[in-house]
mmCIF file as Biopython writes it, N, C-alpha, C and O atoms, coordinates in Angstrom:
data_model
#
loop_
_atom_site.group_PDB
_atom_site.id
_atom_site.type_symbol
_atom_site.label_atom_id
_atom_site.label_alt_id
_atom_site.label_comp_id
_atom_site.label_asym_id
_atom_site.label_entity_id
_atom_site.label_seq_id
_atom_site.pdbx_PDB_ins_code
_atom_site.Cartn_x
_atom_site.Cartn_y
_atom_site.Cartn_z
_atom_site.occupancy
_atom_site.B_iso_or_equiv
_atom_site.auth_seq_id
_atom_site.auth_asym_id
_atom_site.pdbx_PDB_model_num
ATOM 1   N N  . UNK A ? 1  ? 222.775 93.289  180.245 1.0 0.0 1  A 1 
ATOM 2   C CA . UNK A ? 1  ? 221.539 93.334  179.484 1.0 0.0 1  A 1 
ATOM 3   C C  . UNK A ? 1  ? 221.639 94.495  178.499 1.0 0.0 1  A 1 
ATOM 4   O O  . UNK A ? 1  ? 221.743 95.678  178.822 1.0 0.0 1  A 1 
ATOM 5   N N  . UNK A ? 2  ? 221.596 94.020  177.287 1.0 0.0 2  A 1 
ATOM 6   C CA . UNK A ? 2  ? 221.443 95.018  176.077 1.0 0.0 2  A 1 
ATOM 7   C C  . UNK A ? 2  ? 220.520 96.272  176.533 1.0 0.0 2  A 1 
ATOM 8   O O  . UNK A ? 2  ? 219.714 95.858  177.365 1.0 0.0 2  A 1 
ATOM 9   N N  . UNK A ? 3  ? 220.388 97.358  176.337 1.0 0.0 3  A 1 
ATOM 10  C CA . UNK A ? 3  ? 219.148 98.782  176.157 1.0 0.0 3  A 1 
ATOM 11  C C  . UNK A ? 3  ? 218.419 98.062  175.410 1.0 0.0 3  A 1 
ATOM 12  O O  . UNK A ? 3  ? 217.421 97.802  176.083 1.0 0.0 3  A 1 
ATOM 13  N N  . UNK A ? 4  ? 218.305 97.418  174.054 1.0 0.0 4  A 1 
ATOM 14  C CA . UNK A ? 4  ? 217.364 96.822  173.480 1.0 0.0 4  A 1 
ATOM 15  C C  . UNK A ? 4  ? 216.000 96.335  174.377 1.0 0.0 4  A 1 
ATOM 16  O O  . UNK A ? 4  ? 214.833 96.724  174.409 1.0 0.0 4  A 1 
ATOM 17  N N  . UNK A ? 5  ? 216.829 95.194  175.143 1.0 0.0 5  A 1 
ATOM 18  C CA . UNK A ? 5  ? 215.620 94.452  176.020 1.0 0.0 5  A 1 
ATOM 19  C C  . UNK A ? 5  ? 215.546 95.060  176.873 1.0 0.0 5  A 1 
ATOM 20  O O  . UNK A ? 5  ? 214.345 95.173  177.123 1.0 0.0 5  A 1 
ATOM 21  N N  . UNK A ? 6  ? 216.437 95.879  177.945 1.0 0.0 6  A 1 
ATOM 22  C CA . UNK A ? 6  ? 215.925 96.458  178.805 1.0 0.0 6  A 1 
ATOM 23  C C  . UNK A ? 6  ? 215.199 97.191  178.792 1.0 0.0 6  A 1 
ATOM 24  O O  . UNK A ? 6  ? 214.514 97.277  179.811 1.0 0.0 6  A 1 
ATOM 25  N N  . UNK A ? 7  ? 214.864 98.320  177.443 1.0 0.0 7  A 1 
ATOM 26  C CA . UNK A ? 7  ? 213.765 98.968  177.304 1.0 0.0 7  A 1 
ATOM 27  C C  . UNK A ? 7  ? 212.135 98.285  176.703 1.0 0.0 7  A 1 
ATOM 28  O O  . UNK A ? 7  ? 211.025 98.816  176.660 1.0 0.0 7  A 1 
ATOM 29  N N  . UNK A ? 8  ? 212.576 96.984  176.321 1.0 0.0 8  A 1 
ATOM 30  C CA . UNK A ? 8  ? 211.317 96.145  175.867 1.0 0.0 8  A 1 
ATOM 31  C C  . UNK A ? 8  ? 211.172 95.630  177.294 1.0 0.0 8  A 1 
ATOM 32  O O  . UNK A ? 8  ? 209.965 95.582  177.529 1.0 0.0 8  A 1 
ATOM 33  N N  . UNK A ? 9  ? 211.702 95.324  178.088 1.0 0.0 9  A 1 
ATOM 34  C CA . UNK A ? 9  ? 211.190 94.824  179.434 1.0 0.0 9  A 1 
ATOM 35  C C  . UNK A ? 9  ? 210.746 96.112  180.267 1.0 0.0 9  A 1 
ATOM 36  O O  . UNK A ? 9  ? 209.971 96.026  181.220 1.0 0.0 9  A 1 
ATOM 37  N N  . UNK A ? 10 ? 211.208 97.109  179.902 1.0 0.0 10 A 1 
ATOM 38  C CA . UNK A ? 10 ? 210.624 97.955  180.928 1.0 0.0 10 A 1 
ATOM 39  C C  . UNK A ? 10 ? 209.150 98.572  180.325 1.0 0.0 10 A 1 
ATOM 40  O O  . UNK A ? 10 ? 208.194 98.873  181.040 1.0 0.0 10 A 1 
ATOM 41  N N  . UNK A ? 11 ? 209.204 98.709  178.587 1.0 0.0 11 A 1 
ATOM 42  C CA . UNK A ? 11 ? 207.345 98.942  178.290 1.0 0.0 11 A 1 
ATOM 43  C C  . UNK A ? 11 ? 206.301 97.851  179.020 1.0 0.0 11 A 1 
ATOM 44  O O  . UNK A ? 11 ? 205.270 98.119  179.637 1.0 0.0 11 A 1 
ATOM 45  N N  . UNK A ? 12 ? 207.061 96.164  178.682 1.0 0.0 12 A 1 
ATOM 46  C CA . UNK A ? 12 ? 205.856 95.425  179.024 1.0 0.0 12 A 1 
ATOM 47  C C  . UNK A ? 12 ? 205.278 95.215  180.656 1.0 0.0 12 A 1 
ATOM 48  O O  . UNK A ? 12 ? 204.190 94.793  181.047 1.0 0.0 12 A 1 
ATOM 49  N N  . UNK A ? 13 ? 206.619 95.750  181.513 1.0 0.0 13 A 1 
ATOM 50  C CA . UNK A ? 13 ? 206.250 95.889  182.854 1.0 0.0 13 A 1 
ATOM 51  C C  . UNK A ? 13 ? 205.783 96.830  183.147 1.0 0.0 13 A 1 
ATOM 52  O O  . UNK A ? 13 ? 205.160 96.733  184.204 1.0 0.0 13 A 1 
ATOM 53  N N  . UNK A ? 14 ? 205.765 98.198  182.500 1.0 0.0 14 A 1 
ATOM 54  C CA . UNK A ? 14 ? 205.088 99.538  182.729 1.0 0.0 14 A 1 
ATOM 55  C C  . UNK A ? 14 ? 203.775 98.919  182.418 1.0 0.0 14 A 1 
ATOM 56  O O  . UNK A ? 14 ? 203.091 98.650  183.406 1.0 0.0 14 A 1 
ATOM 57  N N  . UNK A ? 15 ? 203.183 98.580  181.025 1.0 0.0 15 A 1 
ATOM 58  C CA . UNK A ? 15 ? 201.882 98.321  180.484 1.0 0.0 15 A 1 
ATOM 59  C C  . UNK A ? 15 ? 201.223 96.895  181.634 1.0 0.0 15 A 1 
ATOM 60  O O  . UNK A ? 15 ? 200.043 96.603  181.826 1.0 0.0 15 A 1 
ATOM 61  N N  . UNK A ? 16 ? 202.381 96.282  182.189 1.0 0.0 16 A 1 
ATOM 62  C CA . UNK A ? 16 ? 201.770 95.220  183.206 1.0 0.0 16 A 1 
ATOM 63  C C  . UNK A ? 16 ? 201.443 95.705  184.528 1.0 0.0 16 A 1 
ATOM 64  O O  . UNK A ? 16 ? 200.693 95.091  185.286 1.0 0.0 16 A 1 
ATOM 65  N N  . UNK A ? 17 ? 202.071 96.941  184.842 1.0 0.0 17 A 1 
ATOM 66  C CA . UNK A ? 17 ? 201.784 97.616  185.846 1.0 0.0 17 A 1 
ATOM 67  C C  . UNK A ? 17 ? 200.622 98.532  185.986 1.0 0.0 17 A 1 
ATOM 68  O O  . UNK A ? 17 ? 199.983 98.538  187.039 1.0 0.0 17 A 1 
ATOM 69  N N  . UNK A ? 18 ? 200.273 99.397  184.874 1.0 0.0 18 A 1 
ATOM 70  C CA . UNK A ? 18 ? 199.260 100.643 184.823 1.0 0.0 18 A 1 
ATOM 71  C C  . UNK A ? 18 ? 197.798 100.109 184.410 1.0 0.0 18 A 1 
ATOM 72  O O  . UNK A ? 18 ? 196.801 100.748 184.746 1.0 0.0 18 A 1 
ATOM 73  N N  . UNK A ? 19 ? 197.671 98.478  183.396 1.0 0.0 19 A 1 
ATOM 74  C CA . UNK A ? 19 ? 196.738 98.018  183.354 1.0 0.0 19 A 1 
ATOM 75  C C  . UNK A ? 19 ? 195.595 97.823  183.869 1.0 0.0 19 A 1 
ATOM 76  O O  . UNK A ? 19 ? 194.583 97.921  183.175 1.0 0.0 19 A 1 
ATOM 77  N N  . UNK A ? 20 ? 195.530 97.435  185.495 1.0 0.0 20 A 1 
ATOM 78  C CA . UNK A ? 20 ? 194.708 97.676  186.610 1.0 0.0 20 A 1 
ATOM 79  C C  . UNK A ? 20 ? 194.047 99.521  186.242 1.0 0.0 20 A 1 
ATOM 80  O O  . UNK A ? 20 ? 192.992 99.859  185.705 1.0 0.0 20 A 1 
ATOM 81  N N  . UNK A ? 21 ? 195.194 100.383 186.800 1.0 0.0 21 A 1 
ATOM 82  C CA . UNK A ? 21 ? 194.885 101.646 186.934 1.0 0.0 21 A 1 
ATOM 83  C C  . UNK A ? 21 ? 194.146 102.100 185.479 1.0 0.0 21 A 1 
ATOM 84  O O  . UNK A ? 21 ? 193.136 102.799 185.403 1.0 0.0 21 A 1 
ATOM 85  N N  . UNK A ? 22 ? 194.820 101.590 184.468 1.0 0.0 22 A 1 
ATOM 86  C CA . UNK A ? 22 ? 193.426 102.148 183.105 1.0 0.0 22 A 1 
ATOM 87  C C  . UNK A ? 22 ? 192.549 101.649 183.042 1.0 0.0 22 A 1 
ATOM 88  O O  . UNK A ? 22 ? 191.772 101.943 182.133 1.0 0.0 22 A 1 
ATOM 89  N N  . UNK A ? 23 ? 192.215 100.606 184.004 1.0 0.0 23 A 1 
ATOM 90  C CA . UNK A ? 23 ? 190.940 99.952  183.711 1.0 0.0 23 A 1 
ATOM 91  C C  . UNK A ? 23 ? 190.252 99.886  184.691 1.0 0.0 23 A 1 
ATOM 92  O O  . UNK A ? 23 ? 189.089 99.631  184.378 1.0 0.0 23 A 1 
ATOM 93  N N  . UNK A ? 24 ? 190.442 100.023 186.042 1.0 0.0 24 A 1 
ATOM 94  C CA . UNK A ? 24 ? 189.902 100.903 187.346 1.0 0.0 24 A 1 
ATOM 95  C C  . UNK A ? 24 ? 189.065 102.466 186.477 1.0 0.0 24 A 1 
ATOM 96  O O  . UNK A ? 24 ? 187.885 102.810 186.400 1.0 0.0 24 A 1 
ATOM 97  N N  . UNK A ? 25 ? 190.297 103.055 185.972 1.0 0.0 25 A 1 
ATOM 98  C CA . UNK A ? 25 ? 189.636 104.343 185.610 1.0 0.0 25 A 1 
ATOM 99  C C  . UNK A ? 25 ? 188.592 104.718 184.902 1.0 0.0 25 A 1 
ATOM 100 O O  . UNK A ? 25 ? 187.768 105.632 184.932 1.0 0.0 25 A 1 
ATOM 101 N N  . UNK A ? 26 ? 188.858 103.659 184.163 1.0 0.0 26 A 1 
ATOM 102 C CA . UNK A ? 26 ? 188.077 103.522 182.505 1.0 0.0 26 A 1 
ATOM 103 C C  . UNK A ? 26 ? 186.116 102.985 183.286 1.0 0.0 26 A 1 
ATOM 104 O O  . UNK A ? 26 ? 184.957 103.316 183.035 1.0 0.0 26 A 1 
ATOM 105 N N  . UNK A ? 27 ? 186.859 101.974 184.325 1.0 0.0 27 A 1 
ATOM 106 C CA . UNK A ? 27 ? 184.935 101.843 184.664 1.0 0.0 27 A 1 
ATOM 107 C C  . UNK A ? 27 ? 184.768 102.389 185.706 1.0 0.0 27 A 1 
ATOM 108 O O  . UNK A ? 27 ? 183.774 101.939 186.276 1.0 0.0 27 A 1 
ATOM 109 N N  . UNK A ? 28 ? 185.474 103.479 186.470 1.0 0.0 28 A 1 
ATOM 110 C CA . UNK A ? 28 ? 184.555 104.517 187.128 1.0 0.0 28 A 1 
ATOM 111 C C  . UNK A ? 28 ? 184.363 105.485 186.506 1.0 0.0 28 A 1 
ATOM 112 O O  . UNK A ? 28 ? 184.133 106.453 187.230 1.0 0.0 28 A 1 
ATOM 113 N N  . UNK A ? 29 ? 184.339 105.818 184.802 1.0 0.0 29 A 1 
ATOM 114 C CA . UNK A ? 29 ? 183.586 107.178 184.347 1.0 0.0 29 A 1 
ATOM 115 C C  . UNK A ? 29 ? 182.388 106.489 183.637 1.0 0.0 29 A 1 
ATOM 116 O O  . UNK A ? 29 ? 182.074 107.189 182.674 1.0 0.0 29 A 1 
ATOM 117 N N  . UNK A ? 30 ? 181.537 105.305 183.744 1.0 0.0 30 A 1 
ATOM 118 C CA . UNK A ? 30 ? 180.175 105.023 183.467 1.0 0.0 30 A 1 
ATOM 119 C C  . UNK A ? 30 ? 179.197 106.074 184.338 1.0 0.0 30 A 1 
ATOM 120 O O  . UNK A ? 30 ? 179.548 106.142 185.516 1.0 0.0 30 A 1 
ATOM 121 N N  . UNK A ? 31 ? 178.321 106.704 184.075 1.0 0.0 31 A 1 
ATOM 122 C CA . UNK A ? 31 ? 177.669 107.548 184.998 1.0 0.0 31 A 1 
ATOM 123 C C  . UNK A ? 31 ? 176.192 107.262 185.056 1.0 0.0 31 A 1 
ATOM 124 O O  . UNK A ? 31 ? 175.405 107.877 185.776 1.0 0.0 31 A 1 
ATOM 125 N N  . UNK A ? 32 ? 175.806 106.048 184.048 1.0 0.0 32 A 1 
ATOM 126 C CA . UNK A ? 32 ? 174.570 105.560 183.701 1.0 0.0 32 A 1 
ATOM 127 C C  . UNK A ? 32 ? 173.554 106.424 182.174 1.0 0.0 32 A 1 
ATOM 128 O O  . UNK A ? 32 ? 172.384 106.534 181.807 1.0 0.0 32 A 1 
ATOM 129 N N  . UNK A ? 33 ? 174.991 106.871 181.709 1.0 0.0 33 A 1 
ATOM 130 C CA . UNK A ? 33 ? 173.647 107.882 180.480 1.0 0.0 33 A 1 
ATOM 131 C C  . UNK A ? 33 ? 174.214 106.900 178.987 1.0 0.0 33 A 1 
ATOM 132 O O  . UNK A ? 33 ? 174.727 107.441 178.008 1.0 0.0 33 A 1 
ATOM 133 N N  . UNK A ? 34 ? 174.025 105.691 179.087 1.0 0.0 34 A 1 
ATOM 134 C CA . UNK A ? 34 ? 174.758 105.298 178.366 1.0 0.0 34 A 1 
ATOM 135 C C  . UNK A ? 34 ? 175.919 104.911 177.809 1.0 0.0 34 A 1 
ATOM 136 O O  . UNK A ? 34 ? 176.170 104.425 176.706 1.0 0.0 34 A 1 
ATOM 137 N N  . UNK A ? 35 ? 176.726 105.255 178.915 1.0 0.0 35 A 1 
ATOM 138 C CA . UNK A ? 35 ? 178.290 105.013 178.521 1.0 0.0 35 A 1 
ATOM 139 C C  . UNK A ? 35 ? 178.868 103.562 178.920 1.0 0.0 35 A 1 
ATOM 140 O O  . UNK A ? 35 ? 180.015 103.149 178.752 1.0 0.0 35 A 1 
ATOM 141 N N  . UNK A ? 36 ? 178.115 103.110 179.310 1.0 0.0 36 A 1 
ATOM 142 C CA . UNK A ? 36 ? 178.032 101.442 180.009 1.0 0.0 36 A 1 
ATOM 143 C C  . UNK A ? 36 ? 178.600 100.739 178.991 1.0 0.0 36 A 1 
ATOM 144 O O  . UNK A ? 36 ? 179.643 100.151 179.278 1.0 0.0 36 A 1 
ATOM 145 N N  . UNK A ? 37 ? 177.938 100.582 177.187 1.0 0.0 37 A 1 
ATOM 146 C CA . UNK A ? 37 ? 178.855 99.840  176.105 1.0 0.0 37 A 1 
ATOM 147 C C  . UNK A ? 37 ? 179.989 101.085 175.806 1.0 0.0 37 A 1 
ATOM 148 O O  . UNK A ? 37 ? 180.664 100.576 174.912 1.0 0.0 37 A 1 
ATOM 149 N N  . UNK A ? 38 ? 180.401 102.052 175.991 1.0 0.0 38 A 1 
ATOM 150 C CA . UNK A ? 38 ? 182.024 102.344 175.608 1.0 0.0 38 A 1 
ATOM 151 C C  . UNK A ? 38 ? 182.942 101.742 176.774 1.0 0.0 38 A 1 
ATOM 152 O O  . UNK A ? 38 ? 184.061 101.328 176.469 1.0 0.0 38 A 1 
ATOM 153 N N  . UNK A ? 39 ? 182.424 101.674 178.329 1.0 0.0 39 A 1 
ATOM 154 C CA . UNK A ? 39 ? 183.416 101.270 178.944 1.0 0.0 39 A 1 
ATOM 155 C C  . UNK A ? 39 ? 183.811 99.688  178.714 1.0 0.0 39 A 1 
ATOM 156 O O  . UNK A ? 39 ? 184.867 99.154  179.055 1.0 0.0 39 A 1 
ATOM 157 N N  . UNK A ? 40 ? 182.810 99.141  178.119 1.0 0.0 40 A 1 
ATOM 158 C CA . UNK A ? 40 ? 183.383 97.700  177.642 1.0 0.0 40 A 1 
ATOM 159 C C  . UNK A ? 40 ? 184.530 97.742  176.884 1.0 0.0 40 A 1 
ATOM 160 O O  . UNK A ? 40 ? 185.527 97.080  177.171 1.0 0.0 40 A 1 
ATOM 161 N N  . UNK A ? 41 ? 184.452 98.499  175.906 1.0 0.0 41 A 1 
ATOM 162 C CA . UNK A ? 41 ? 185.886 98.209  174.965 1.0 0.0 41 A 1 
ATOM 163 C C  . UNK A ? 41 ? 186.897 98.913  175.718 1.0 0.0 41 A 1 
ATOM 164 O O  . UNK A ? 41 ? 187.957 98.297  175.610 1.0 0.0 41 A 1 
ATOM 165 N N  . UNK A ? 42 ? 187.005 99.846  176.367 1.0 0.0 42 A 1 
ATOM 166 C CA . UNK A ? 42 ? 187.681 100.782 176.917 1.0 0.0 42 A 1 
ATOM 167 C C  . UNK A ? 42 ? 188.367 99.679  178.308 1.0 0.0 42 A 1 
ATOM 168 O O  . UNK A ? 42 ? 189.542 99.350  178.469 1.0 0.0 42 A 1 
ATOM 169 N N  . UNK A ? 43 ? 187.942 99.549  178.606 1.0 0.0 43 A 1 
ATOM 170 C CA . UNK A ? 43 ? 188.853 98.352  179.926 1.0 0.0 43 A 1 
ATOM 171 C C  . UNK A ? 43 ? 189.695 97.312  179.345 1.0 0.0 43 A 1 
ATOM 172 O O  . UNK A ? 43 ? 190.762 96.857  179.756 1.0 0.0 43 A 1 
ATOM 173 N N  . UNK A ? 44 ? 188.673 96.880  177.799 1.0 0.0 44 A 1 
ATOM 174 C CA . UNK A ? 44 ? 189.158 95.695  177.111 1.0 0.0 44 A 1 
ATOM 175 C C  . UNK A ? 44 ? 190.713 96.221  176.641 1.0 0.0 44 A 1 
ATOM 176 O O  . UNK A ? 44 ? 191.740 95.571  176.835 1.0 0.0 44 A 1 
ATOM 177 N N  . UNK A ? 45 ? 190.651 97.339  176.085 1.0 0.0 45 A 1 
ATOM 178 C CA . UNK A ? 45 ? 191.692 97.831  175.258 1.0 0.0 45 A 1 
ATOM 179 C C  . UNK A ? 45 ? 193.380 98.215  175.922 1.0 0.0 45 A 1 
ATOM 180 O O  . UNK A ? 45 ? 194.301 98.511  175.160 1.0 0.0 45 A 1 
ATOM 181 N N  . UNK A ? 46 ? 193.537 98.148  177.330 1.0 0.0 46 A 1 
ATOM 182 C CA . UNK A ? 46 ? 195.074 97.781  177.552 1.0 0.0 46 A 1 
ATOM 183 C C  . UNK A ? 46 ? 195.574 96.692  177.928 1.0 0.0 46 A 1 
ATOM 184 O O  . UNK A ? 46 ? 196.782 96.663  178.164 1.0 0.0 46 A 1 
ATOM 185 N N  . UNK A ? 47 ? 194.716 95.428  178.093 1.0 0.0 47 A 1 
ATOM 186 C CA . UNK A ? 47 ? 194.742 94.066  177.637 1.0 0.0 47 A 1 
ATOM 187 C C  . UNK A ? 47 ? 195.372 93.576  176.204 1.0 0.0 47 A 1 
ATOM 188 O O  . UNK A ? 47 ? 196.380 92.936  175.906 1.0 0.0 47 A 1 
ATOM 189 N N  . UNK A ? 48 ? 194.145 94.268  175.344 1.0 0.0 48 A 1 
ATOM 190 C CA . UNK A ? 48 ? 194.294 93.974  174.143 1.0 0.0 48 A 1 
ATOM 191 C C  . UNK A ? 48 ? 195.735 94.702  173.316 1.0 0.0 48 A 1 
ATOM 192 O O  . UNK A ? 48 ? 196.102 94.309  172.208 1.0 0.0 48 A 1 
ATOM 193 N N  . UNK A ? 49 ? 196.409 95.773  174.063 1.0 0.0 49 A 1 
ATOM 194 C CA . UNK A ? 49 ? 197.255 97.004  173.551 1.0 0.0 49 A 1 
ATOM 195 C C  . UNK A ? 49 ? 198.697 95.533  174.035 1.0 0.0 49 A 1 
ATOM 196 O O  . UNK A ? 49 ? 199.529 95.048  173.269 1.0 0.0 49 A 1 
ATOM 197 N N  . UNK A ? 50 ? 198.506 95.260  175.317 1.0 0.0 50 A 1 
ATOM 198 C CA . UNK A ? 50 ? 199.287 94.491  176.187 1.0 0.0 50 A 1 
ATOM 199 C C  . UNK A ? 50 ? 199.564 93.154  175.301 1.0 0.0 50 A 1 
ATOM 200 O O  . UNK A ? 50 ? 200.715 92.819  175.021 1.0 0.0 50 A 1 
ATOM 201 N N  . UNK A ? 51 ? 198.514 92.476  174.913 1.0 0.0 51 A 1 
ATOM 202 C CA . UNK A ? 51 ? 199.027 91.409  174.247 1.0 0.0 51 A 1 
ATOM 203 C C  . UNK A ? 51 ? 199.501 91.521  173.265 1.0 0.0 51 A 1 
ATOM 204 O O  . UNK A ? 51 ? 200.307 90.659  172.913 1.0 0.0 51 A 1 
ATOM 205 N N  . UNK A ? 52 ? 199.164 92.775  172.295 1.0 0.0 52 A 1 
ATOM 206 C CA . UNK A ? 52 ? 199.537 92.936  170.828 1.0 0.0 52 A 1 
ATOM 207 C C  . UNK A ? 52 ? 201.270 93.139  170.900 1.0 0.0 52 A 1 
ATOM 208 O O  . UNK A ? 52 ? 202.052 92.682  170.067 1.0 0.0 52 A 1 
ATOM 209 N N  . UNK A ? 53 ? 201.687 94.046  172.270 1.0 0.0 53 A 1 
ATOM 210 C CA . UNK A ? 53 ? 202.751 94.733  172.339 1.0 0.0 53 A 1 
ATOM 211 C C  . UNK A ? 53 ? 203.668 93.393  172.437 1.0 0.0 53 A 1 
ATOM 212 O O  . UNK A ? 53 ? 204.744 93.227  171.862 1.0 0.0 53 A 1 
ATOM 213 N N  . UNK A ? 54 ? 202.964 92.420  173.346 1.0 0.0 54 A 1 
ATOM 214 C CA . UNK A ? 54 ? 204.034 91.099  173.796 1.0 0.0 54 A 1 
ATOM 215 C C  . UNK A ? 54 ? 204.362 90.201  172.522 1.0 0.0 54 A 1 
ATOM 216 O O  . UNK A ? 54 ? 205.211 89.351  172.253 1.0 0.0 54 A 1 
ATOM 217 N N  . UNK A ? 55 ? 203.411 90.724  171.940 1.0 0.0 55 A 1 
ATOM 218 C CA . UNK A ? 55 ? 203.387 89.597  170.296 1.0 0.0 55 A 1 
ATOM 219 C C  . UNK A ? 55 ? 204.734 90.073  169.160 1.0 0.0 55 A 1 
ATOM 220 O O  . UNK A ? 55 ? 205.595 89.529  168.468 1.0 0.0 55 A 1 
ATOM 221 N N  . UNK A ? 56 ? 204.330 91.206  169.448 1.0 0.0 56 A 1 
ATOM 222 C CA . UNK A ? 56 ? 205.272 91.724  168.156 1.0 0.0 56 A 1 
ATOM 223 C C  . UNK A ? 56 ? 206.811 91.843  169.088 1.0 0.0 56 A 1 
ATOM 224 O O  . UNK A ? 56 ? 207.792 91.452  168.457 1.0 0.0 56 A 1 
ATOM 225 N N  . UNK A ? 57 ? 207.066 92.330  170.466 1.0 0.0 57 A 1 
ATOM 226 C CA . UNK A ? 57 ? 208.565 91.654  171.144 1.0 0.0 57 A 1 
ATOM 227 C C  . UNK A ? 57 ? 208.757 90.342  170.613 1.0 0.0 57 A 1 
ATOM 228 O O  . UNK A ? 57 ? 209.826 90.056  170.074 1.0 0.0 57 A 1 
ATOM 229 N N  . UNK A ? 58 ? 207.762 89.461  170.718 1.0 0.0 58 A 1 
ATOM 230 C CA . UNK A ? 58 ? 208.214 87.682  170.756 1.0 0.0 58 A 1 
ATOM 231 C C  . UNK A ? 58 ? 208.930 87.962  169.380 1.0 0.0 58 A 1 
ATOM 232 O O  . UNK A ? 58 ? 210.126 87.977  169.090 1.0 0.0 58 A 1 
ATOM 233 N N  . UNK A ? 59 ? 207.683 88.200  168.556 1.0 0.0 59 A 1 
ATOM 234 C CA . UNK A ? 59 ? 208.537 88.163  167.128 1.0 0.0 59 A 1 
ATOM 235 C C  . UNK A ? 59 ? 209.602 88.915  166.528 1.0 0.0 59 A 1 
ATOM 236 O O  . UNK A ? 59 ? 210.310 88.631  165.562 1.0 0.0 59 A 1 
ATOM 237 N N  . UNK A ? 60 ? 209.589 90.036  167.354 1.0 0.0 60 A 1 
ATOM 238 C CA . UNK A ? 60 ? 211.164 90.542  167.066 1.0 0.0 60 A 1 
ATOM 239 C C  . UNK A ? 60 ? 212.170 90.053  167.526 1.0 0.0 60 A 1 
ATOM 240 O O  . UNK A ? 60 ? 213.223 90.448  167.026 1.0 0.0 60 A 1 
ATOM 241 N N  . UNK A ? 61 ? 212.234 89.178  168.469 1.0 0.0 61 A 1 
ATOM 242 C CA . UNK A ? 61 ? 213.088 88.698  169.043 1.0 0.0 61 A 1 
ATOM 243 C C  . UNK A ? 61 ? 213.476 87.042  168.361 1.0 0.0 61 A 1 
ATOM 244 O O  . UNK A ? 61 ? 214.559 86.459  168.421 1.0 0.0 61 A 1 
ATOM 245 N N  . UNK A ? 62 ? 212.568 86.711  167.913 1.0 0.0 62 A 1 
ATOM 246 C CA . UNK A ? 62 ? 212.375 85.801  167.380 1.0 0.0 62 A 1 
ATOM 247 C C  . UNK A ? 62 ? 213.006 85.755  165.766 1.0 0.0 62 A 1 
ATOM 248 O O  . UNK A ? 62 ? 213.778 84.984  165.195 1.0 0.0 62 A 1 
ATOM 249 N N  . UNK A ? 63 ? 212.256 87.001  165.345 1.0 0.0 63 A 1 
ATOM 250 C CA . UNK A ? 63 ? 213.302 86.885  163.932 1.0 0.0 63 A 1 
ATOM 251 C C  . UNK A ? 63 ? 214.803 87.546  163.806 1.0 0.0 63 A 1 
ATOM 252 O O  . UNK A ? 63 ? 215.468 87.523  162.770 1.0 0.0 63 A 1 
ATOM 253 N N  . UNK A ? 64 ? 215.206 88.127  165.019 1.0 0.0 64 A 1 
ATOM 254 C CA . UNK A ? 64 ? 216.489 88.401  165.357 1.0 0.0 64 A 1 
ATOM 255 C C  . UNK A ? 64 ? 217.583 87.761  165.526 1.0 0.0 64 A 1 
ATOM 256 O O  . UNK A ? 64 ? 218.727 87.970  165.124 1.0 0.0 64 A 1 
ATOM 257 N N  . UNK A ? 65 ? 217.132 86.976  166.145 1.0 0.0 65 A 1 
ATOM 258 C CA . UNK A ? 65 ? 217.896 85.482  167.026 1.0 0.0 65 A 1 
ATOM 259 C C  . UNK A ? 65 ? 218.029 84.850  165.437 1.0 0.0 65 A 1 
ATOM 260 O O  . UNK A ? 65 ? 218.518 83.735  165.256 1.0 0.0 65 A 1 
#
């Protein structure tokens, strides 16, 4: 296995791994003074970090090949 992919397989399994844990974290600091709409985007956002990251591998790999 090339370093290339092995290091693209090891971000998207790190970011597939810690996902839970940033987003566990992210909605136990609501404390009720309003922070209830930031933790929405804030859980949303290593989902959203996660798919963007898998998109642009596909397509590098894609316009490589």
């Amino acid at each position: 296995m090339s370093l290339k992919k092995w290091f693209s397989s090891m971000i998207v399994f790190a970011l597939a791994l810690l996902t839970p844990v940033i987003t566990a974290a992210a909605a136990g600091n609501g404390d009720g003074n309003g922070e209830e709409e930031a933790v929405g985007w804030i859980t949303q956002l290593p989902l959203a970090v996660m798919a963007f990251a898998t998109i642009i591998i596909m397509i590098y790999y894609t316009i490589r090949d």
